[in-house]
C-alpha positions in Angstrom: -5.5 151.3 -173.6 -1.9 150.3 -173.1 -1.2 148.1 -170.2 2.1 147.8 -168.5 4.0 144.8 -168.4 3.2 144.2 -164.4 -0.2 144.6 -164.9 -0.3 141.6 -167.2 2.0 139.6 -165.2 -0.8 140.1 -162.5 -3.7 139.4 -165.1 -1.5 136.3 -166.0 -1.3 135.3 -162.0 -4.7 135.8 -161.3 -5.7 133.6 -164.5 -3.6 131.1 -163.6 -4.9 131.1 -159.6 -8.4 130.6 -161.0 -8.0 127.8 -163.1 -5.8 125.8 -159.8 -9.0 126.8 -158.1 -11.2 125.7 -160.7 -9.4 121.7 -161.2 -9.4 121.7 -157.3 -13.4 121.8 -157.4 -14.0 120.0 -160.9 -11.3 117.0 -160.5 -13.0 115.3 -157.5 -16.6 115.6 -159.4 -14.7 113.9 -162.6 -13.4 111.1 -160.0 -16.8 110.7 -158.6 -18.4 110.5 -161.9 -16.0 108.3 -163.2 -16.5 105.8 -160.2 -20.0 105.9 -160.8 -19.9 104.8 -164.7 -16.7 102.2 -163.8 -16.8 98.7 -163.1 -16.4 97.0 -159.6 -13.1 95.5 -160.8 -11.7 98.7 -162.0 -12.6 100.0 -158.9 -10.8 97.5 -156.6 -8.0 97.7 -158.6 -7.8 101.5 -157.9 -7.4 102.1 -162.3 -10.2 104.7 -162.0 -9.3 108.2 -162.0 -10.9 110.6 -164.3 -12.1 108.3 -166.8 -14.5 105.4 -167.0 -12.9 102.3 -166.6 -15.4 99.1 -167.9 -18.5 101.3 -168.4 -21.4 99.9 -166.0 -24.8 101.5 -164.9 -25.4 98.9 -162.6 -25.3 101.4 -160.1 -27.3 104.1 -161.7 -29.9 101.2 -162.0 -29.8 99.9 -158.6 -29.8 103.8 -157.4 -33.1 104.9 -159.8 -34.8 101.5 -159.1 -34.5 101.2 -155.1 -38.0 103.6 -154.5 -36.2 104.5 -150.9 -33.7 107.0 -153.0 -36.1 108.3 -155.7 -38.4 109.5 -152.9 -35.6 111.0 -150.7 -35.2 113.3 -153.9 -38.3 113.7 -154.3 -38.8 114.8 -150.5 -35.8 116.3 -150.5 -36.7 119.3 -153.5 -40.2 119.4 -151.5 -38.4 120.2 -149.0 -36.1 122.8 -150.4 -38.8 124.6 -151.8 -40.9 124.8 -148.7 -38.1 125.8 -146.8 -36.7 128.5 -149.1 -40.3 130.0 -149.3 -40.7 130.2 -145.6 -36.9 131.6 -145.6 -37.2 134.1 -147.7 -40.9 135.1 -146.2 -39.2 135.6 -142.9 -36.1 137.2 -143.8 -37.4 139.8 -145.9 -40.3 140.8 -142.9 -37.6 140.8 -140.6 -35.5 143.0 -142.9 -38.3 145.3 -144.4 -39.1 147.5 -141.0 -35.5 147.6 -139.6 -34.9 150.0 -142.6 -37.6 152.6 -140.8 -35.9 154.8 -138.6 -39.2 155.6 -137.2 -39.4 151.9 -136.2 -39.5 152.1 -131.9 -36.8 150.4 -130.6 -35.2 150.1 -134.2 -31.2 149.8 -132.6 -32.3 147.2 -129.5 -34.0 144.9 -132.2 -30.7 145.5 -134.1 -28.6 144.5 -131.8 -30.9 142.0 -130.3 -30.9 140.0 -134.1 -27.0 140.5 -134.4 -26.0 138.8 -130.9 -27.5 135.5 -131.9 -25.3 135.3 -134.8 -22.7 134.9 -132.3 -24.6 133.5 -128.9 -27.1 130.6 -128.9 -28.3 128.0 -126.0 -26.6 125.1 -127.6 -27.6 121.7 -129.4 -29.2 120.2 -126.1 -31.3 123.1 -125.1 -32.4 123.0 -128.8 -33.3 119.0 -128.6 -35.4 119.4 -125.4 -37.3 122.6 -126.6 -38.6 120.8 -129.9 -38.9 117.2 -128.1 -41.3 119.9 -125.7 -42.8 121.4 -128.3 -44.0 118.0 -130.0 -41.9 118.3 -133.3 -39.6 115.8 -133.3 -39.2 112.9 -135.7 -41.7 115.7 -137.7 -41.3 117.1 -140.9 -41.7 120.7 -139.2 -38.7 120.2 -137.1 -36.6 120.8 -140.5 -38.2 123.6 -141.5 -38.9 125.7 -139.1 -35.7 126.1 -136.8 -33.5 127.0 -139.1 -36.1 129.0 -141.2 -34.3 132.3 -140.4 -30.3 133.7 -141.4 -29.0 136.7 -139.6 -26.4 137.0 -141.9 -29.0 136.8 -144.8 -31.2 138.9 -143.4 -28.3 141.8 -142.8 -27.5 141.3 -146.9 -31.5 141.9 -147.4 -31.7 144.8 -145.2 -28.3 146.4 -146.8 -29.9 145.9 -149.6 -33.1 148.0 -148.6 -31.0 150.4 -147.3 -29.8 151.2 -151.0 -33.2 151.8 -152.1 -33.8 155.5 -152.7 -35.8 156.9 -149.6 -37.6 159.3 -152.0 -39.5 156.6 -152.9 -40.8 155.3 -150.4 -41.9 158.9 -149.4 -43.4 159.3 -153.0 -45.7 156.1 -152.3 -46.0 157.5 -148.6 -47.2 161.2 -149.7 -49.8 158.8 -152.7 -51.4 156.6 -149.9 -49.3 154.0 -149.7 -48.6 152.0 -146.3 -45.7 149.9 -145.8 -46.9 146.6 -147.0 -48.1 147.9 -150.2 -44.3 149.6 -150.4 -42.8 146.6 -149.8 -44.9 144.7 -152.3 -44.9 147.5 -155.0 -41.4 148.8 -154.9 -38.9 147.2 -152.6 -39.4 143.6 -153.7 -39.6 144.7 -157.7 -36.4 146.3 -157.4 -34.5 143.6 -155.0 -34.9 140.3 -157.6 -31.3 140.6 -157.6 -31.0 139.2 -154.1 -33.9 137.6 -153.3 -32.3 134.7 -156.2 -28.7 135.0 -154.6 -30.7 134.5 -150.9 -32.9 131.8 -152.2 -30.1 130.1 -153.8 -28.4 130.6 -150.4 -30.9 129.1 -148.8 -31.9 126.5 -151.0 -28.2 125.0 -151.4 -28.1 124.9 -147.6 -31.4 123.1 -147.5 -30.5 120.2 -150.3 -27.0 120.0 -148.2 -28.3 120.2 -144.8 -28.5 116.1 -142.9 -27.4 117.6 -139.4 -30.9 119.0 -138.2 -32.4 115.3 -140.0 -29.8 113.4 -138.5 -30.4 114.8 -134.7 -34.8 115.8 -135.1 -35.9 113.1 -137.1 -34.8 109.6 -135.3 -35.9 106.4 -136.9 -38.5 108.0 -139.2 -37.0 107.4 -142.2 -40.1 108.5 -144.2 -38.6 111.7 -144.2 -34.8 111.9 -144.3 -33.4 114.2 -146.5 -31.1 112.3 -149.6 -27.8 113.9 -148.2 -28.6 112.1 -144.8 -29.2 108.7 -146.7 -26.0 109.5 -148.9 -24.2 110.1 -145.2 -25.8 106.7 -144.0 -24.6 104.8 -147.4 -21.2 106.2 -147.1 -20.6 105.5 -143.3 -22.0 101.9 -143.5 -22.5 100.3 -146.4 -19.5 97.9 -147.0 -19.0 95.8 -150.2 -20.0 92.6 -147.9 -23.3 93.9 -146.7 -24.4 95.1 -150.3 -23.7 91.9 -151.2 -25.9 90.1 -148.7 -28.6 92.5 -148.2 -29.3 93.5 -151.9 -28.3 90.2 -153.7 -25.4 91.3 -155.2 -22.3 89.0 -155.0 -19.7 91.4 -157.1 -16.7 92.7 -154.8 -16.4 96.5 -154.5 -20.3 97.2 -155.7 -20.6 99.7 -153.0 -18.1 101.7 -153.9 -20.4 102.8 -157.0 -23.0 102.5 -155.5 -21.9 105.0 -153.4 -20.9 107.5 -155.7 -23.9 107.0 -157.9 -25.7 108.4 -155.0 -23.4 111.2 -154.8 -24.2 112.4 -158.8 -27.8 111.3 -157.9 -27.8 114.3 -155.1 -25.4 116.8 -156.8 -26.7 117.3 -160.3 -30.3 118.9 -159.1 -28.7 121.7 -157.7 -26.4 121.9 -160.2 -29.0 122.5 -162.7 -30.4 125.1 -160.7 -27.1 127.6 -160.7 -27.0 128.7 -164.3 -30.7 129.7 -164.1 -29.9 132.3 -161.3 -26.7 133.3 -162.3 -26.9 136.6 -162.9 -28.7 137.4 -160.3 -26.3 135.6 -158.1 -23.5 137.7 -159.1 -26.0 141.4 -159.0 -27.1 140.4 -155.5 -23.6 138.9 -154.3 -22.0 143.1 -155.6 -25.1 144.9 -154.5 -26.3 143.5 -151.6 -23.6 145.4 -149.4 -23.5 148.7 -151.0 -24.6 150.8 -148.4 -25.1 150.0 -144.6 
């Protein structure tokens, strides 16, 4: 097929679009990285941009030897798992009988789920209720207010939606009742975005410090590593690495702090190429049909 000449202009335009948007997320990873690998002095002398300047893993070894980050990570993909589970548990129940129109009450609940996508009590009123309820400074506390996405749970039940209602009937007319459906043919045929959702889900989790920074107080025990990245990068100065660790070299913290940066990006990373293609399928499919 013969393609005009605006058409490849526009090919060439979009091409070129993508790769800006492509340096604008990969160039500050490369700076970061190269931070991490560079010497303090290169580092103070602001010579480090995408390429290691004095190659040091002084900070990879202060990072992997200080057991208050290895167990952050280690809490922290506990946590992302747990949480993604439960997520995914709840969003898919929630989704699963809104697609009845049988259900009683099917457009209240609807609507009901919708509005708090748009009207909640507020931070405060959300403090008090889990301070009532016993769970803060608790590793529940940061799994299970934010355990449910409206927005998820719409791309789940659109994606329900598109499931042939013959057969469901066919299972109905066999014996079938809804949870062996939804076991036997609904989840089979939504893999597709059950990985985009639990990426979606576990991404936010391995991101999230907000809820730790506000429910979890002084327990450090259980901080999440992007809340001790956001502690490190608020406080931490060259002077009090230097006092409090032992180390006398000027501008330390500076890798330091972006070894901890690779040290909580590259898990996550490695998870993305694994669910890929189901990422794209569910991102396409999931709002076929409303």
């Amino acid at each position: 097929m013969i393609r005009s000449k605006s058409t490849r202009i526009g090919d060439w335009i979009i091409a070129f679009v993508c790769f800006l948007l492509i340096l604008i997320c990969l160039l500050p990873m490369l700076n970061i990285v190269a931070r991490s690998l560079s010497s303090s002095e290169a580092i103070i002398r602001n010579e480090v941009l995408l390429w290691p300047k004095g190659l040091n893993l002084t900070s990879y070894r202060f990072v992997l030897g200080d057991s208050t980050y290895t167990w952050s990570l280690i809490w922290t993909a506990i946590l992302t798992v747990i949480c993604t589970f439960v997520s995914m548990f709840m969003t898919i129940i929630c989704a699963y009988p809104l697609t009845y129109d049988r259900l009683i009450g099917r457009r209240f609940f609807n609507t009901l789920i919708i509005l708090t996508m748009y009207f909640n009590a507020g931070t405060i009123p959300h403090y008090l209720l889990l301070k009532d309820l016993g769970m803060l400074g608790k590793p529940v506390a940061l799994i299970i207010p934010n355990c449910l996405s409206v927005f998820n749970m719409i791309i789940m039940r659109s994606y329900f939606y598109g499931i042939p209602e013959s057969l469901r009937e066919s299972a109905e007319i066999d014996g079938a009742g809804p949870i062996r459906i939804l076991v036997s043919i609904y989840l089979p045929l939504s893999k597709p975005v059950i990985a985009t959702l639990s990426l979606f889900y576990a991404v936010g989790r391995w991101n999230g410090f907000s809820d730790a920074l506000m429910y979890m107080g002084n327990n450090r025990k259980y901080y999440p590593i992007q809340l001790l990245l956001y502690n490190i990068i608020k406080s931490i100065t060259s002077i009090d690495v230097a006092t409090q660790e032992g180390f006398t070299t000027p501008g330390l913290s500076d890798t330091i702090q972006a070894a901890t940066v690779v040290f909580a990006t590259v898990p996550i990373l490695l998870v993305y190429p694994w669910l890929q293609k189901y990422f794209i399928a569910g991102a396409t499919l999931g709002a076929v049909k409303e």
